[in-house]
PAZAPA-4460 file (N, C-alpha, C; in steps of 0.05 Angstrom, whole numbers, plus 32768, in hexadecimal, padded with zeros to 4 digits):
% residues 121
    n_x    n_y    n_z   ca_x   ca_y   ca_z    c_x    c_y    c_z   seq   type   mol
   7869   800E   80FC   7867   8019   80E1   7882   8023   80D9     1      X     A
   7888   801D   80C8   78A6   8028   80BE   78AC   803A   80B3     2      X     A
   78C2   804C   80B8   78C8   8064   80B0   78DF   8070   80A1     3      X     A
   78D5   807E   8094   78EA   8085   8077   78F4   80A1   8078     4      X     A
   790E   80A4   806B   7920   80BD   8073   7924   80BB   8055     5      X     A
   7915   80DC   8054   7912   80DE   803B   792D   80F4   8035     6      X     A
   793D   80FB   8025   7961   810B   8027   794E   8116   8011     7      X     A
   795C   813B   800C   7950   814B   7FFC   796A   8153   7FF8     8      X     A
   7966   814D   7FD9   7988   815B   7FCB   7983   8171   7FBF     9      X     A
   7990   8181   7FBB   798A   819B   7FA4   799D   81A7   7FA1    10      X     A
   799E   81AA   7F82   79B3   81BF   7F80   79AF   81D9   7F81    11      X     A
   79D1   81E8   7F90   79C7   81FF   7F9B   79CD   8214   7F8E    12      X     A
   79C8   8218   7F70   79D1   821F   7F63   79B7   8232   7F52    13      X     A
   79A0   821C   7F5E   7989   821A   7F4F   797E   823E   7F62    14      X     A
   797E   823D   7F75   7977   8245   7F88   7989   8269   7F8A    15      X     A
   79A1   8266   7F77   79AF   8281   7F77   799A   829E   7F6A    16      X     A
   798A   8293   7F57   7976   82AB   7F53   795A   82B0   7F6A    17      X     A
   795A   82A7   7F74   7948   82A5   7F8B   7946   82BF   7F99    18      X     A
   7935   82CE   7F9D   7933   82E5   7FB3   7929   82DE   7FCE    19      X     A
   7924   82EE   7FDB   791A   82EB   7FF4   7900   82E1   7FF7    20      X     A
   78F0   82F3   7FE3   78CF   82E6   7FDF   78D3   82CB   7FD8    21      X     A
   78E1   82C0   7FC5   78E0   82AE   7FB0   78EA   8289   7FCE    22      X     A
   78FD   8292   7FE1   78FD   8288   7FEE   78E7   827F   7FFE    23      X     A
   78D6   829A   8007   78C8   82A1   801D   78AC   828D   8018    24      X     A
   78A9   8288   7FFC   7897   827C   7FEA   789D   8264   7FF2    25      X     A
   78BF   8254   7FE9   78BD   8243   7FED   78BE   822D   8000    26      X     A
   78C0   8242   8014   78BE   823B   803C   78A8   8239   8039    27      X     A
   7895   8244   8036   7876   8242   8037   786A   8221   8033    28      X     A
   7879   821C   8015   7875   8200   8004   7882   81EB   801F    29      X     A
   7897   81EE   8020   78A0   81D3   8036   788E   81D5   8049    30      X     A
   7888   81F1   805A   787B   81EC   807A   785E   81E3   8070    31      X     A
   784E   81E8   805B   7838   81DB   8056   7838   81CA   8059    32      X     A
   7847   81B6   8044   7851   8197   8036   784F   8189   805B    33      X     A
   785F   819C   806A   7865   818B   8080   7856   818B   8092    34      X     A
   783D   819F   8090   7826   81A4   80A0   7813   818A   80A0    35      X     A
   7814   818C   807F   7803   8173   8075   780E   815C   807F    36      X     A
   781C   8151   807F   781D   8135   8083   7828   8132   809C    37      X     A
   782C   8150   80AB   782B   8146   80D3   780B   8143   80DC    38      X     A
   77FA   814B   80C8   77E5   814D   80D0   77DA   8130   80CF    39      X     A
   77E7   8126   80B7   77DD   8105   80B7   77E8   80F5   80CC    40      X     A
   77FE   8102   80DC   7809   80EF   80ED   782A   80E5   80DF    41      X     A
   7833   80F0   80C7   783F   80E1   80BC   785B   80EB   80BF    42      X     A
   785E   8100   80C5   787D   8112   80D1   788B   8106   80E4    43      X     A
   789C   80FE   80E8   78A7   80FA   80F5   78BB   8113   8107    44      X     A
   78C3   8125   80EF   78D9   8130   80EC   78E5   813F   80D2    45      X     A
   78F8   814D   80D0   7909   815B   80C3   7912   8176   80C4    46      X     A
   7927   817B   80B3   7937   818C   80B1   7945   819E   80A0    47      X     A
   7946   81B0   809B   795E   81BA   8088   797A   81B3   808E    48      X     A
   7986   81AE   807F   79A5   81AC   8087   79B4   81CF   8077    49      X     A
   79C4   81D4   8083   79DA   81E1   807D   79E7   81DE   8066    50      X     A
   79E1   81F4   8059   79F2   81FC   803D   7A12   81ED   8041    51      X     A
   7A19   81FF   804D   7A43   81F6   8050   7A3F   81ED   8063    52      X     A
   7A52   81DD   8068   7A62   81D4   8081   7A60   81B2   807B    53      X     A
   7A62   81A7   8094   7A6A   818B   8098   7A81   817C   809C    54      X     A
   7A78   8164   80A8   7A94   8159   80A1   7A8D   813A   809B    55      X     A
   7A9E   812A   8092   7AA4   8114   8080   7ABA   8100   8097    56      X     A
   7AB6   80EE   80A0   7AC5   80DE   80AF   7ACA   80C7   80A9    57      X     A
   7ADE   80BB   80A2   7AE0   80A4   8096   7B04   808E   80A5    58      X     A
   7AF9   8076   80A0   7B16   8062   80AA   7B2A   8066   8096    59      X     A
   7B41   8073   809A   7B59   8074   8083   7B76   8070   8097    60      X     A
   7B81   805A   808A   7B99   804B   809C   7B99   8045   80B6    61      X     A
   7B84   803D   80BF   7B81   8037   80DA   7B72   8047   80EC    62      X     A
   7B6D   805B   80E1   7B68   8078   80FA   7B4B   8081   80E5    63      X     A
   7B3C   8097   80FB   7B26   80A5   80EB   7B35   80BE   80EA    64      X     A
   7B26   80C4   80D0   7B30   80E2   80C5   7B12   80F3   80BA    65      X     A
   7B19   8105   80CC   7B05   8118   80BF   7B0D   812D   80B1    66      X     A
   7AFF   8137   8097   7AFE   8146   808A   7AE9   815B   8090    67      X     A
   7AEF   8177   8081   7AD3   8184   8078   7AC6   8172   8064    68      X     A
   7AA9   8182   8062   7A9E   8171   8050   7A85   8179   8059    69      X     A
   7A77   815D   8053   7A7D   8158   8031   7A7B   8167   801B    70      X     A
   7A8D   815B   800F   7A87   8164   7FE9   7A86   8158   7FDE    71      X     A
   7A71   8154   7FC7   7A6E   814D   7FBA   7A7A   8150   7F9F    72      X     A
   7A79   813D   7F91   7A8C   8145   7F75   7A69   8149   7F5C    73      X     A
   7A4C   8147   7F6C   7A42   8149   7F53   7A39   8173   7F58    74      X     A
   7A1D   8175   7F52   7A1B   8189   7F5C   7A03   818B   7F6C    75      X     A
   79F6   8171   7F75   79DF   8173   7F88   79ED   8174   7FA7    76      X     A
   79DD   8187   7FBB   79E0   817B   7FD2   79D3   8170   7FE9    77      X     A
   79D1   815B   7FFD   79C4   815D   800B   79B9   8174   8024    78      X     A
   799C   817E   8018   7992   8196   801C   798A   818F   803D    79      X     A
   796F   8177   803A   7965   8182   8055   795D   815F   8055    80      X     A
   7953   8150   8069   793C   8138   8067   7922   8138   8081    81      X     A
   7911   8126   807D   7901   812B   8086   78FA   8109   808D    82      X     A
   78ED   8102   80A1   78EE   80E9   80AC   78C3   80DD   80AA    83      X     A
   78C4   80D6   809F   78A0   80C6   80A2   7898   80B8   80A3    84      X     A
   7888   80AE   80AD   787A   808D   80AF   7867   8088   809E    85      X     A
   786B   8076   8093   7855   806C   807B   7855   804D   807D    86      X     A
   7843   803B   8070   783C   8020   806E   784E   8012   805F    87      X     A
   785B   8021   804B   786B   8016   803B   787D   8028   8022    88      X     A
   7888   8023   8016   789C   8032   8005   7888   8043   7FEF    89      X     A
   7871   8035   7FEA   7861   803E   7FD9   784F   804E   7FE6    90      X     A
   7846   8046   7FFD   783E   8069   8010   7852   8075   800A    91      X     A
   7866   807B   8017   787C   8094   8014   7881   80A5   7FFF    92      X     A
   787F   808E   7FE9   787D   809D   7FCC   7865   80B6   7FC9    93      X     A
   7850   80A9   7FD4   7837   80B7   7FD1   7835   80CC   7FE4    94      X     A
   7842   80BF   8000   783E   80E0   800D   784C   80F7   8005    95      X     A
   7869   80F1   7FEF   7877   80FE   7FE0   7875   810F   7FC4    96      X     A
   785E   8109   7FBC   7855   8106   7FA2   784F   812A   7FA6    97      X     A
   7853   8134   7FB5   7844   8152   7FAE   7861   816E   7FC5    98      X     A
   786E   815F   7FC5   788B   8166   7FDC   7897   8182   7FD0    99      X     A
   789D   8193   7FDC   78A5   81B0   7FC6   78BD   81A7   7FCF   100      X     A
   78D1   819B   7FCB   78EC   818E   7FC0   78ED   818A   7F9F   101      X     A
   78CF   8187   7F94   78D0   8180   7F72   78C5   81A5   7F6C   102      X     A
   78C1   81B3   7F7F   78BB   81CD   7F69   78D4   81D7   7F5E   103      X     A
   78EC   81CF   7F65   7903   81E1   7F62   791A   81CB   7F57   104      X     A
   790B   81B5   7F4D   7926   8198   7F48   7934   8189   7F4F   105      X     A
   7923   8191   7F69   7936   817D   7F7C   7935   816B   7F7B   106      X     A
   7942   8153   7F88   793E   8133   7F89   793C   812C   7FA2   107      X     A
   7924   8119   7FA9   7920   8112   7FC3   7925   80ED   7FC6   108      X     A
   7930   80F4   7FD1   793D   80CB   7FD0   792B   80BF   7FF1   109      X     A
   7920   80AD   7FEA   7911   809E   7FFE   7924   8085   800E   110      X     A
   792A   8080   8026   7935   8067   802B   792C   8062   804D   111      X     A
   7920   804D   804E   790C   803A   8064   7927   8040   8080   112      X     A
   791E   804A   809A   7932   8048   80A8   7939   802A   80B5   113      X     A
   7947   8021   80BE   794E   7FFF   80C1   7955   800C   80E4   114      X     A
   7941   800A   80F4   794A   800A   8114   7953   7FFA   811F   115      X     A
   795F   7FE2   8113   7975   7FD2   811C   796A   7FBC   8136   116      X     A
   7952   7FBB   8136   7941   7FB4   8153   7937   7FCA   8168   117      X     A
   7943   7FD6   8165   7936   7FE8   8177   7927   7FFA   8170   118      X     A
   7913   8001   818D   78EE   8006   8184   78EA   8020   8172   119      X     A
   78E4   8021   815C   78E8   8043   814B   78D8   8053   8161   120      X     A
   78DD   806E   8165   78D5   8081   8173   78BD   8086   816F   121      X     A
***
């Protein structure tokens, strides 16, 4: 069954009036969201990522160079992703369809993982 890595962007800007409750609420919304659909079997996985930090590695004149990073030049960032199995692109949509990533504007981008031949976990 193939599995999709769903990337959660958001801007973090959205999130600056936020209190402690207002967070505490919206931890609540993800660990549900994620309750539900480990319950179907369909979790694979996920994570929050880290506000700052990173780095960016790339081929420039022969050699790799790493940077901090990333940054972005828009103002979303990649927040957190989460990994699921579904039948097809149009499951995923659907197990998505109710994700607290959209209570706050976020954008959740769907893309099929490609295991290259080897057996998905």
């Amino acid at each position: 069954m193939p599995h999709y890595m769903l990337v959660l962007r958001d801007d973090p800007k959205v999130f600056q009036s936020y209190g402690p409750d207002d967070m505490q609420r919206l931890l609540a919304k993800y660990n549900a969201w994620s309750e539900k659909v480990g319950a179907q079997g369909r979790l694979i996985g996920g994570n929050k990522l880290q506000d700052e930090g990173g780095r960016t590695m790339k081929l420039a004149s022969g050699r790799v160079v790493t940077k901090d990073g990333p940054f972005a030049e828009t103002k979303e960032i990649v927040s957190g992703y989460f990994i699921v199995k579904a039948d097809s692109y149009d499951h995923a949509v659907s197990l998505c369809a109710d994700h607290p990533v959209f209570s706050h504007q976020g954008v959740l981008e769907i893309r099929e993982v490609d295991y290259m031949g080897r057996p998905e976990p």
